[in-house]
PALODO-300160 format. One record per residue (C-alpha): x, z, y. Coordinates in nm, 3 decimals. Example, Ala and Ser with C-alpha at 12.3 -4.5 7.8 and 13.67 -1.06 7.14 Angstrom:
<pts>
+---------+---------+---------+
:       X :       Z :       Y :
+---------+---------+---------+
:   1.230 :   0.780 :  -0.450 :
:   1.367 :   0.714 :  -0.106 :
+---------+---------+---------+
</pts>
This chain:
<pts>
+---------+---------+---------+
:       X :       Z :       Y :
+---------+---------+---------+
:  -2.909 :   0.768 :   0.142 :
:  -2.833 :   0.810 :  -0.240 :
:  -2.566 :   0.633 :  -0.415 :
:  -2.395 :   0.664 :  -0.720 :
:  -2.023 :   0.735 :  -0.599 :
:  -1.970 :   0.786 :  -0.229 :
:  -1.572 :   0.745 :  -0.163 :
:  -1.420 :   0.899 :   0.139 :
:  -1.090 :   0.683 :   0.272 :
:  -1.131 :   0.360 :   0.272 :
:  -0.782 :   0.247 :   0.197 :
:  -0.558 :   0.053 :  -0.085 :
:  -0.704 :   0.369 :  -0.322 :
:  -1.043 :   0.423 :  -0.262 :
:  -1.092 :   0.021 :  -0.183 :
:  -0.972 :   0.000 :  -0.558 :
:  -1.170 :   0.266 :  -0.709 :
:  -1.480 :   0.121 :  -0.545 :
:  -1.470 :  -0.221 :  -0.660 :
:  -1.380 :  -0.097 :  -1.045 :
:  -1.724 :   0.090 :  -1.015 :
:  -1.910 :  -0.146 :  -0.835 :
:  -1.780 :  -0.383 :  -1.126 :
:  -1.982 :  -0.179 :  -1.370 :
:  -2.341 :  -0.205 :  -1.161 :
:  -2.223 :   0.128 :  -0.992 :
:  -2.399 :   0.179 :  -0.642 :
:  -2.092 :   0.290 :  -0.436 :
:  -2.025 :   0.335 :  -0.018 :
:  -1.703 :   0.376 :   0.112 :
:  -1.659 :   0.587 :   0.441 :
:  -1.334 :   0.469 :   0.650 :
:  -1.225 :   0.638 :   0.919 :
:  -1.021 :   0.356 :   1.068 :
:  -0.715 :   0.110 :   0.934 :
:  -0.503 :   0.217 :   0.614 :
:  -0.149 :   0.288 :   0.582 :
:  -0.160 :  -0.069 :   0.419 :
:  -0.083 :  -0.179 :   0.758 :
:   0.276 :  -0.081 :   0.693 :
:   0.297 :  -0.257 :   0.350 :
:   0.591 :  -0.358 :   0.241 :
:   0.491 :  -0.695 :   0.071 :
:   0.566 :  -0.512 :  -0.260 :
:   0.381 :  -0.283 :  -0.488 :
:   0.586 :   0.034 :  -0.601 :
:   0.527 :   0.168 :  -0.974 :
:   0.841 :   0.386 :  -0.961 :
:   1.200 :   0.293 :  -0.837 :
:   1.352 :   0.651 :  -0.860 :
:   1.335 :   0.936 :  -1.139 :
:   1.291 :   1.290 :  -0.990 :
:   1.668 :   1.376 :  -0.991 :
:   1.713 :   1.066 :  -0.762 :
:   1.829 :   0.828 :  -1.023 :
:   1.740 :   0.451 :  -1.002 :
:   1.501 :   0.337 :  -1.289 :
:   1.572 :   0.029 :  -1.467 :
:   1.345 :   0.033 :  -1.787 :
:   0.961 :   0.152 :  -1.659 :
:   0.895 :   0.258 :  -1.998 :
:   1.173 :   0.502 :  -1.997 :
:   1.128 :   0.637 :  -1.677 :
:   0.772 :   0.718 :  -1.698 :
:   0.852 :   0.930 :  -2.016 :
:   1.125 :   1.150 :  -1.810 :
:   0.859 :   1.236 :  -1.554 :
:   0.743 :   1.608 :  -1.504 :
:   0.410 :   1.686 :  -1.632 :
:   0.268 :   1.759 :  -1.300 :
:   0.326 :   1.338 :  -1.174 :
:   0.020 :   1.193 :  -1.211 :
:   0.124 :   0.931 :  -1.426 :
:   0.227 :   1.218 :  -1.692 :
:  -0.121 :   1.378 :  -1.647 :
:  -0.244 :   0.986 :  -1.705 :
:  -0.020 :   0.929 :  -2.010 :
:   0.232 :   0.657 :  -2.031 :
:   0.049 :   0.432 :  -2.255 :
:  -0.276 :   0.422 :  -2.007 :
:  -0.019 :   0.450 :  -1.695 :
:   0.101 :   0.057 :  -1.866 :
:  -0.233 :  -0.044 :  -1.940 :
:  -0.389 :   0.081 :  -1.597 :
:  -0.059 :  -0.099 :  -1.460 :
:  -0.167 :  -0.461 :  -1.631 :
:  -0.536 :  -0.471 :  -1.499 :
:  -0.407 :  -0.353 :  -1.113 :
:  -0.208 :  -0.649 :  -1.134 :
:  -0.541 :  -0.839 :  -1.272 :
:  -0.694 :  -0.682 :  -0.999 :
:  -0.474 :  -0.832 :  -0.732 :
:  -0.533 :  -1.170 :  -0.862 :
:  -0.855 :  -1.132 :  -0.900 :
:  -0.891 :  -1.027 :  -0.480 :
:  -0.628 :  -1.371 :  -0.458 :
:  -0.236 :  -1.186 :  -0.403 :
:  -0.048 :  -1.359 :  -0.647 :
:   0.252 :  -1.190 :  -0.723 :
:   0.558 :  -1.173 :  -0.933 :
:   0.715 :  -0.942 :  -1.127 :
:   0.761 :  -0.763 :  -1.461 :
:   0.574 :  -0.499 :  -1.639 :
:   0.829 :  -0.360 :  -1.778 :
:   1.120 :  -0.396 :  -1.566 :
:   1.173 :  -0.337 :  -1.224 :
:   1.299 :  -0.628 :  -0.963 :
:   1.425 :  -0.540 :  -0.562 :
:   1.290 :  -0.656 :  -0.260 :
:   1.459 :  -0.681 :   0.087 :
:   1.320 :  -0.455 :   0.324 :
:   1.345 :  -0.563 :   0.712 :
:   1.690 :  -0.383 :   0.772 :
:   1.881 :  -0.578 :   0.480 :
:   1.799 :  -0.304 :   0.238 :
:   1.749 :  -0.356 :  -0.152 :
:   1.486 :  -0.164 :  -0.280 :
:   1.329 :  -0.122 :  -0.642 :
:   0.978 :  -0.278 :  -0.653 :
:   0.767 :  -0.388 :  -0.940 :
:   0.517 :  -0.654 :  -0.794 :
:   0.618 :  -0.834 :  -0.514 :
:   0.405 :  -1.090 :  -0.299 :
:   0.506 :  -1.434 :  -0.408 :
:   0.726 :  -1.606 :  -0.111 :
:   0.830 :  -1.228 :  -0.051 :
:   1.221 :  -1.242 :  -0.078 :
:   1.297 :  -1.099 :  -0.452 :
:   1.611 :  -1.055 :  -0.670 :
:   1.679 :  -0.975 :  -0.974 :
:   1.989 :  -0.716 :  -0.932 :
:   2.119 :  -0.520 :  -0.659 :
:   2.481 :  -0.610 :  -0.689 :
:   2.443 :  -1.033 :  -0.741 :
:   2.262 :  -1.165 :  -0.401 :
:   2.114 :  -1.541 :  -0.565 :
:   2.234 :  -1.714 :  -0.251 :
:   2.585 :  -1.711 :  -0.073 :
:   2.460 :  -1.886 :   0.263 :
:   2.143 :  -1.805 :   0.390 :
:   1.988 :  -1.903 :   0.755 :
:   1.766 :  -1.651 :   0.890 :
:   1.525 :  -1.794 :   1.078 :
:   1.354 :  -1.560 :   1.392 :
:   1.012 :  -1.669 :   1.655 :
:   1.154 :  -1.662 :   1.997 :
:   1.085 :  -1.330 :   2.190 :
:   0.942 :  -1.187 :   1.871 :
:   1.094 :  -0.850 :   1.793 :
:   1.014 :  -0.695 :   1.537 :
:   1.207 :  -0.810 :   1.290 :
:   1.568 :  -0.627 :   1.321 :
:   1.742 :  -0.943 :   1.286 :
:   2.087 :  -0.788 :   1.351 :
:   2.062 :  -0.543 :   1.119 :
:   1.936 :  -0.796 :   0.829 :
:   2.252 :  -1.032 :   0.909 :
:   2.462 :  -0.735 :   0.914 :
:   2.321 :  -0.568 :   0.535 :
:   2.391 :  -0.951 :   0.392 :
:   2.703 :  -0.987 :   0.496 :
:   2.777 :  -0.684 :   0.372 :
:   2.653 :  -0.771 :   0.026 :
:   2.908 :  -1.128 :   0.076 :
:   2.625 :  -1.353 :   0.204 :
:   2.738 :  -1.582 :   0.481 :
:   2.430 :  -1.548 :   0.750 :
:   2.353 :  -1.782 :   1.066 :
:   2.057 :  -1.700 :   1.260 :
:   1.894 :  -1.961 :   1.462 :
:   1.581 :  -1.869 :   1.657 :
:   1.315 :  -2.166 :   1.715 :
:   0.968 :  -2.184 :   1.923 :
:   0.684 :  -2.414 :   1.967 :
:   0.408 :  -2.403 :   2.209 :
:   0.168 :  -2.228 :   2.043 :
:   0.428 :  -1.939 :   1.975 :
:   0.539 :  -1.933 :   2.298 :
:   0.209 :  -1.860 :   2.479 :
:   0.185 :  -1.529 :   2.274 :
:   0.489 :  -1.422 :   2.464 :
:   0.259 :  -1.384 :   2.787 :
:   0.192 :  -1.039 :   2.645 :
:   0.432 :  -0.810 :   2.485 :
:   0.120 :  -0.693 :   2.257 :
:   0.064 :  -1.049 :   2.158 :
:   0.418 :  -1.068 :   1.979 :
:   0.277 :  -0.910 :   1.708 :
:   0.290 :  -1.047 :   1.301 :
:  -0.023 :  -1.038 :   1.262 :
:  -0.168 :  -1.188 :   1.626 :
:   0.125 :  -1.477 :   1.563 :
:  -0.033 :  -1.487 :   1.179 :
:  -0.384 :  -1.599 :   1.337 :
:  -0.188 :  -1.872 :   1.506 :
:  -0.033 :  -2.023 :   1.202 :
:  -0.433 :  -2.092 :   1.044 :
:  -0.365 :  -2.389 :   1.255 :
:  -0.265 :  -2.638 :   0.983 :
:  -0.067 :  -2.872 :   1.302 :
:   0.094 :  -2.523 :   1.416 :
:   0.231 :  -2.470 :   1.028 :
:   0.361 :  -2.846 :   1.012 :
:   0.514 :  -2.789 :   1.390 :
:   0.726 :  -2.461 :   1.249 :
:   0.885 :  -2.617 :   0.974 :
:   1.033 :  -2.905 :   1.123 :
:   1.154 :  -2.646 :   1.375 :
:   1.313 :  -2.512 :   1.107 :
:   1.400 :  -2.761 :   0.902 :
:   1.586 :  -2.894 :   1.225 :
:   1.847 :  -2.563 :   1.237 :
:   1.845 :  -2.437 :   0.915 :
:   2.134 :  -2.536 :   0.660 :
:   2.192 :  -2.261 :   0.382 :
:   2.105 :  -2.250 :   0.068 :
:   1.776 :  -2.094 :   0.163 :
:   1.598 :  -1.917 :   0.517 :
:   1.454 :  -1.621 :   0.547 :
:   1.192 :  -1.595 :   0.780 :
:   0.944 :  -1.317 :   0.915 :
:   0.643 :  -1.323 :   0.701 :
:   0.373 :  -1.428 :   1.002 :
:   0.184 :  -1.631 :   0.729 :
:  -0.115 :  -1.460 :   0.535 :
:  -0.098 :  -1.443 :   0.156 :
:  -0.431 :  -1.490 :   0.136 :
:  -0.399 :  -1.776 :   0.283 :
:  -0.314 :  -2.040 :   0.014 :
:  -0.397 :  -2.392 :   0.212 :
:  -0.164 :  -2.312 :   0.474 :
:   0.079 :  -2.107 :   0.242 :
:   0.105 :  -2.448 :   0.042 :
:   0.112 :  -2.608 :   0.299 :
:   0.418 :  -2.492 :   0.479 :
:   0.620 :  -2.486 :   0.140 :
:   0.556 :  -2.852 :   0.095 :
:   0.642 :  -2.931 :   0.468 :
:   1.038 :  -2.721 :   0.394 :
:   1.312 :  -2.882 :   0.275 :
:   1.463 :  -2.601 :   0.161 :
:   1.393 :  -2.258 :  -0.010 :
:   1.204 :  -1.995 :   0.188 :
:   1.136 :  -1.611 :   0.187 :
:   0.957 :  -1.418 :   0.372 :
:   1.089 :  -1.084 :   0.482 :
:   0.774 :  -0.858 :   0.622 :
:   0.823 :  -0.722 :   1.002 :
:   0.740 :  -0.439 :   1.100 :
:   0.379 :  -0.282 :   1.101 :
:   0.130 :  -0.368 :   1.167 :
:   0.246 :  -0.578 :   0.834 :
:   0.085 :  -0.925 :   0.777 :
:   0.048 :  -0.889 :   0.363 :
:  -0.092 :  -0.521 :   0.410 :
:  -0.393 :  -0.666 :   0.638 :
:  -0.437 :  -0.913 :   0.417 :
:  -0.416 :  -0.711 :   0.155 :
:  -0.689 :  -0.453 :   0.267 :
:  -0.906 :  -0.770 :   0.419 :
:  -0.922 :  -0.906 :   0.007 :
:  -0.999 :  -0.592 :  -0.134 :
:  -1.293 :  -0.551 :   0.129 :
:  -1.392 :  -0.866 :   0.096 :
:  -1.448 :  -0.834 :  -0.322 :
:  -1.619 :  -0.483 :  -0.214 :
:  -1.844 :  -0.678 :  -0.006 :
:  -1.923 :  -0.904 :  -0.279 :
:  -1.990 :  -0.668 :  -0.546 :
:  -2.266 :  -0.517 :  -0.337 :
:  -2.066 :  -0.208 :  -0.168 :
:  -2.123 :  -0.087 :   0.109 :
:  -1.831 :   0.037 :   0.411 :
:  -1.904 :   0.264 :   0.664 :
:  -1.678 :   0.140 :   0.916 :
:  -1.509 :   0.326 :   1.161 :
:  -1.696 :   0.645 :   1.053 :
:  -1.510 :   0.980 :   0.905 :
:  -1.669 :   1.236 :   0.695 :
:  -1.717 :   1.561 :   0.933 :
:  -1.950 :   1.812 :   0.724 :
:  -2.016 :   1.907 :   0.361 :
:  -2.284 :   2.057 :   0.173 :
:  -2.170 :   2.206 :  -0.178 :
:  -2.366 :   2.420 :  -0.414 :
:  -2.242 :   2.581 :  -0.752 :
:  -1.920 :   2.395 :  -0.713 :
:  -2.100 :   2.047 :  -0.671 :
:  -2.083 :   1.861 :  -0.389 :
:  -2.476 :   1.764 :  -0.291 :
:  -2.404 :   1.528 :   0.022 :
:  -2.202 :   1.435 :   0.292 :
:  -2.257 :   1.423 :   0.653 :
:  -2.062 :   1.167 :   0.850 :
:  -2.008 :   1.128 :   1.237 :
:  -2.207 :   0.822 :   1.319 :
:  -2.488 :   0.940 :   1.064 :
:  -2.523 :   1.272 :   1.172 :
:  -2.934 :   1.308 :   1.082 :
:  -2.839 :   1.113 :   0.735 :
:  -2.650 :   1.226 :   0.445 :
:  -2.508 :   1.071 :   0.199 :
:  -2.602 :   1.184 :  -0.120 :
:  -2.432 :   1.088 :  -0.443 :
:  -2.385 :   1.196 :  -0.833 :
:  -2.010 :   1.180 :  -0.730 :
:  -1.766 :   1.200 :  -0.469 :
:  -1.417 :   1.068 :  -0.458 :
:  -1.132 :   1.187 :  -0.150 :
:  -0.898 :   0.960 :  -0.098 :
:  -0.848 :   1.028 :   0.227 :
:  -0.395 :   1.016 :   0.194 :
:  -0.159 :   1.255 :   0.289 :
:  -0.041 :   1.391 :   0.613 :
:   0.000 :   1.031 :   0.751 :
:  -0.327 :   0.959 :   0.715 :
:  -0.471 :   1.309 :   0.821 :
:  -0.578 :   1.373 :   0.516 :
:  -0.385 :   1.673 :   0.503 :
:  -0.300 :   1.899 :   0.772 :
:  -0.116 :   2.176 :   0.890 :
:  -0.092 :   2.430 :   1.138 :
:   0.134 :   2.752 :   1.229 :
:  -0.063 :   2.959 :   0.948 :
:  -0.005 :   2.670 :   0.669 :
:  -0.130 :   2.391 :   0.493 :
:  -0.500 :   2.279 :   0.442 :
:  -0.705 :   1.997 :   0.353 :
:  -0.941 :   1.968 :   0.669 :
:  -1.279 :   1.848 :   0.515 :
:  -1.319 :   2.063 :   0.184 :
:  -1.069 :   2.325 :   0.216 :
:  -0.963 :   2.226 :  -0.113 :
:  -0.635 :   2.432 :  -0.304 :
:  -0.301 :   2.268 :  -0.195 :
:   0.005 :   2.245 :  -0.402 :
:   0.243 :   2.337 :  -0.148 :
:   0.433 :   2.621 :   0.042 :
:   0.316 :   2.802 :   0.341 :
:   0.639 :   2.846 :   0.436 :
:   0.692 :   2.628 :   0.688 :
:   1.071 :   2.649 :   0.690 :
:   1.048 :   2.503 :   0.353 :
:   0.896 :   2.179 :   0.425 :
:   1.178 :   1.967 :   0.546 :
:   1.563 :   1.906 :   0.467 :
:   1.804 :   1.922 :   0.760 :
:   1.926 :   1.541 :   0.713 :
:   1.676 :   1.296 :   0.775 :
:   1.765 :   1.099 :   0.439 :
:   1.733 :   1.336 :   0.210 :
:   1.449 :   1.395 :   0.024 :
:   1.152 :   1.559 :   0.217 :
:   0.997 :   1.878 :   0.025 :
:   0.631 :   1.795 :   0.206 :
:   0.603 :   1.509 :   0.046 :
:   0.565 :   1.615 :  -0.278 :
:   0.243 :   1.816 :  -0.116 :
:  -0.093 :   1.748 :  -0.204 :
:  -0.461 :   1.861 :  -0.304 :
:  -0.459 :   2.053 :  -0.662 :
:  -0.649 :   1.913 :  -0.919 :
:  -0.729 :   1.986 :  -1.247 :
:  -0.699 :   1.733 :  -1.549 :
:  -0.904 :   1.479 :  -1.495 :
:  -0.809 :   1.514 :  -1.140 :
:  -1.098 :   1.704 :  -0.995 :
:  -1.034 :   1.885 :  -0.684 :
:  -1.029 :   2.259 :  -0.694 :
:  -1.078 :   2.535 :  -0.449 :
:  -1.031 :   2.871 :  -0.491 :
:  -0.929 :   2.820 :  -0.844 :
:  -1.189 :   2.691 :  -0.969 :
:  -1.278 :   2.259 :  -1.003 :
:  -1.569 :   2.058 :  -0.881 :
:  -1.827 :   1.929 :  -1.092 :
:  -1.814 :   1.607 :  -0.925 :
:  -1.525 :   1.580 :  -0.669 :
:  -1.219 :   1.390 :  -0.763 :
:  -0.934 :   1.274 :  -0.562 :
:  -0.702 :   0.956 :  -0.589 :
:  -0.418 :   0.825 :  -0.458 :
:  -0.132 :   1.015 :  -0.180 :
:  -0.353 :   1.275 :  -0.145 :
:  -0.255 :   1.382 :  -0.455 :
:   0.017 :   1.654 :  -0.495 :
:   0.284 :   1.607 :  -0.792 :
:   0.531 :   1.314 :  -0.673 :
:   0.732 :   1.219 :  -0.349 :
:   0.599 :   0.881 :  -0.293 :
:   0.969 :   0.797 :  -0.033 :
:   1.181 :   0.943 :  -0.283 :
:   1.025 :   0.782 :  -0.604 :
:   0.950 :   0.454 :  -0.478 :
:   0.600 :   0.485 :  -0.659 :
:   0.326 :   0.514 :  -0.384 :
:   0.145 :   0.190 :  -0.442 :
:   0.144 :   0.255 :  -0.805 :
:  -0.023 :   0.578 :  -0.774 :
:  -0.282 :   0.489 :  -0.522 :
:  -0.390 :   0.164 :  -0.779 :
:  -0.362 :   0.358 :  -1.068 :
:  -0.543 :   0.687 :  -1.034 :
:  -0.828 :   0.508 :  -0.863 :
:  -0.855 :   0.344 :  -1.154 :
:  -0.816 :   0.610 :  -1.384 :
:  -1.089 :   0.816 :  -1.196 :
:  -1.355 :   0.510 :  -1.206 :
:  -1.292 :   0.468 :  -1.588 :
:  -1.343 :   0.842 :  -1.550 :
:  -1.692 :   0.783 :  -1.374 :
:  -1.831 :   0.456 :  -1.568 :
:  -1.775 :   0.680 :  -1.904 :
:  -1.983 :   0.950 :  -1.744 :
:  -2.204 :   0.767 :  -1.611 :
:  -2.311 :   0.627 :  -1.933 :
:  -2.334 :   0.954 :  -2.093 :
+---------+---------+---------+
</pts>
C-alpha cells in the first residue's frame, strides 16, 4: 500500500501530525500499537511550567527565550513555537475541547492530590486558578461517587486546607452508580463516564449534589466527557452552584476523549488507522526509508514518500534499554543519552530524572539520524524526542502538539516542491 506519509504511534503527536497533512489532501495511515499515554491526561495541556534550572515560568514569552538550543522549541524558534501554539489551540476546537487559557501567560490546575501545577490550556469545567498563593474560593465541598476510588479524596481535602480552604466532603450515589460497584473494574472514570450519556442519570447526580453540597463551589471527579457538550450543558444548568472537575486517576476521562476527537477528525479527513498493529520490520536504502512492515500485515508493506516516529519515550516503548544501553527498538536510530546506566536516575524520587531528558537525535528539521548521518525522509515528533524533561518542565503536551505540527508544515512545503 502507498501513501504519502505513513506515521508510526498513533497518539496525541502523531494523531496531530496526521490530521494537519491530511488537511492539505495528504494521503496519510497511522499505525497504533495500542492506547496513548493520553489515557493519563491531566485535563490540561502543558507548553512549559518550569525553566531548565527548575524555576517556575510566569511570562511564556520569556521563558521560551531562556531555553537551551537543544529544546525543541529553540530548534523551532520562539516566534513559530507562539504561532504553532495559536493553531494547536485552533486545533482543539476544531476536534470540539474547548478550553481556557492564555497564550501568553501561564494559569495552574489542581492535580488529583491537591497540587497546583503550571498549565497553559486547561479543559473548560477543569478546576483553574489564576495564582498559586490566592485559592478563588474559601469553602469548597468536594463531592466523591460512592465506592469510587480513585480520586485521593483525603489527600485533596488535606492540600486545600493547607492552602486556607475550608473543605467538607460528602459522598452521594444513585442507582445507576451503584450497580458499577458489582465489579471493582467497573469503578472506573471512564466506565462511570458511559453511564452519565444518560441525560436522566446527569439530572439524578446533581440533585444528589445539590442536596449536600453548601460551599462556595464543589469539586467533583471529572466522570463527564468533554466531548460531550449536551450532557456537559446539561449538568451545569441542573447545579446550583459552581462546579469543577478534578480528573481521577488514569485511565483519565478528558485524555480518552481527547484521543477519541482527534481520531474521529482523522477519520473524517480520509486517514486511515491501523489499529492495534505495531511496526515490526524496516526496509531502508541510501538512508531512505522505502516501506514498512507491520505485524498484522506481514505480506504488505507500507510504502510511503515519508515516514514520521512518534512512537514516545520509554513509557510508551518507544525507547528501550537493556544492561548494554539505550536503543530505539525499530530503527536503531542515534540516542541522545548516556550508556551509563548509573547515570540515569537521581537517588530521591522527586528530583529531577536524568532519563528523561533522553531521546532519538535528530538533526534540524528533526530528521532522525543513525550512525551520524540523517534520513532523507524519517522524522520524529513528540516525547520521543531527546532535548527536554517533559516532568521537570511541565511542557510535554506542548511538545507533542507542536513538533507534529512543525514536521507536517515541514512535509506539505515539500510536498509541493
Amino acid at each position: 500500500m502507498k501513501f504519502d506519509t505513513v506515521i508510526i504511534g498513533g497518539g496525541l503527536s502523531g494523531l496531530t501530525c496526521a490530521i494537519q497533512l491530511t488537511k492539505t489532501g495528504q494521503r496519510v495511515a497511522v499505525v497504533s500499537a495500542g492506547q496513548s499515554t493520553l489515557h493519563f491526561h491531566s485535563g490540561s495541556f502543558e507548553l512549559l511550567g518550569y525553566n531548565e534550572d527548575g524555576t517556575e515560568v510566569t511570562d511564556l514569552v520569556d521563558g521560551l527565550k531562556k531555553l537551551s538550543t537543544k529544546h525543541p522549541y529553540s530548534r523551532m524558534g520562539t516566534s513559530e513555537t507562539l504561532a504553532l501554539a495559536k493553531e494547536a489551540r485552533q486545533l482543539l476546537t476544531d476536534i470540539g475541547i474547548s478550553t481556557k487559557g492564555d497564550g501568553e501567560k501561564n494559569h495552574y490546575r489542581l492535580t488529583p492530590i491537591g497540587g497546583l501545577k503550571p498549565a497553559w490550556l486547561t479543559i473548560e469545567d477543569f478546576f483553574t486558578t489564576d495564582s498559586a498563593k490566592a485559592f478563588p474560593y474559601k469553602k469548597v465541598t468536594l463531592v466523591n461517587i460512592e465506592g469510587f476510588l480513585d480520586l485521593p479524596i483525603d489527600f485533596l481535602k488535606d492540600s486545600l486546607e493547607k492552602a486556607g480552604v475550608t473543605c467538607e466532603v460528602k459522598t452521594v450515589n444513585i442507582k445507576e452508580l451503584c450497580d458499577r460497584r458489582r465489579s471493582q473494574t467497573e469503578m472506573r472514570a471512564s466506565n462511570l463516564a458511559k453511564i452519565m450519556a444518560n441525560e436522566d442519570v446527569v439530572r439524578k447526580l446533581a440533585q444528589e449534589i445539590n442536596n449536600v453540597a453548601d460551599g462556595e463551589a464543589v469539586l467533583l471527579p471529572a466522570i463527564i466527557k468533554p466531548s460531550d457538550k449536551a450532557q456537559a450543558s446539561l449538568f451545569k444548568s441542573q447545579m446550583k452552584q459552581p462546579f469543577h472537575f478534578v480528573v481521577a486517576l488514569p485511565p483519565s476521562v478528558p485524555g480518552i476523549a481527547i484521543q477519541e476527537l482527534l481520531r474521529k477528525k482523522f477519520y473524517e479527513l480520509g486517514g486511515r488507522i491501523l489499529m492495534g498493529d505495531e511496526a515490526v520490520k524496516v526496509e531502508v536504502a541510501n538512508g531512505t526509508v522505502k516501506n514498512i512492515e507491520t505485524e498484522n500485515l506481514q505480506d504488505t508493506r507500507l510504502e510511503a514518500d515519508n515516514f514520521v516516529l512518534a512512537t514516545g519515550s520509554f513509557m510508551s516503548r518507544g525507547l528501550r534499554s537493556n544492561y548494554a544501553g539505550l536503543y530505539e527498538p525499530l530503527f536503531g536510530l542515534d540516542i541522545d543519552g548516556d550508556n551509563n546506566r548509573t547515570t540515569w536516575t537521581q537517588d530521591y524520587v522527586f528530583d529531577a530524572q536524568p532519563y528523561m531528558q533522553f531521546g532519538v537525535h535528530t538533526d534540524e528539521n528533526f530528521r532522525a539520524t543513525k550512525d551520524g548521518k540523517a534520513f532523507t525522509n524519517l522524522y520524529v515528533i513528540g516525547s520521543a524526542l531527546s532535548g527536554h524533561n517533559a516532568v521537570k518542565m511541565a511542557d510535554g503536551t506542548g511538545v507533542s502538539l507542536l513538533t507534529a505540527m512543525y514536521v507536517a508544515k515541514k512535509l506539505t512545503d515539500r510536498k509541493e516542491k
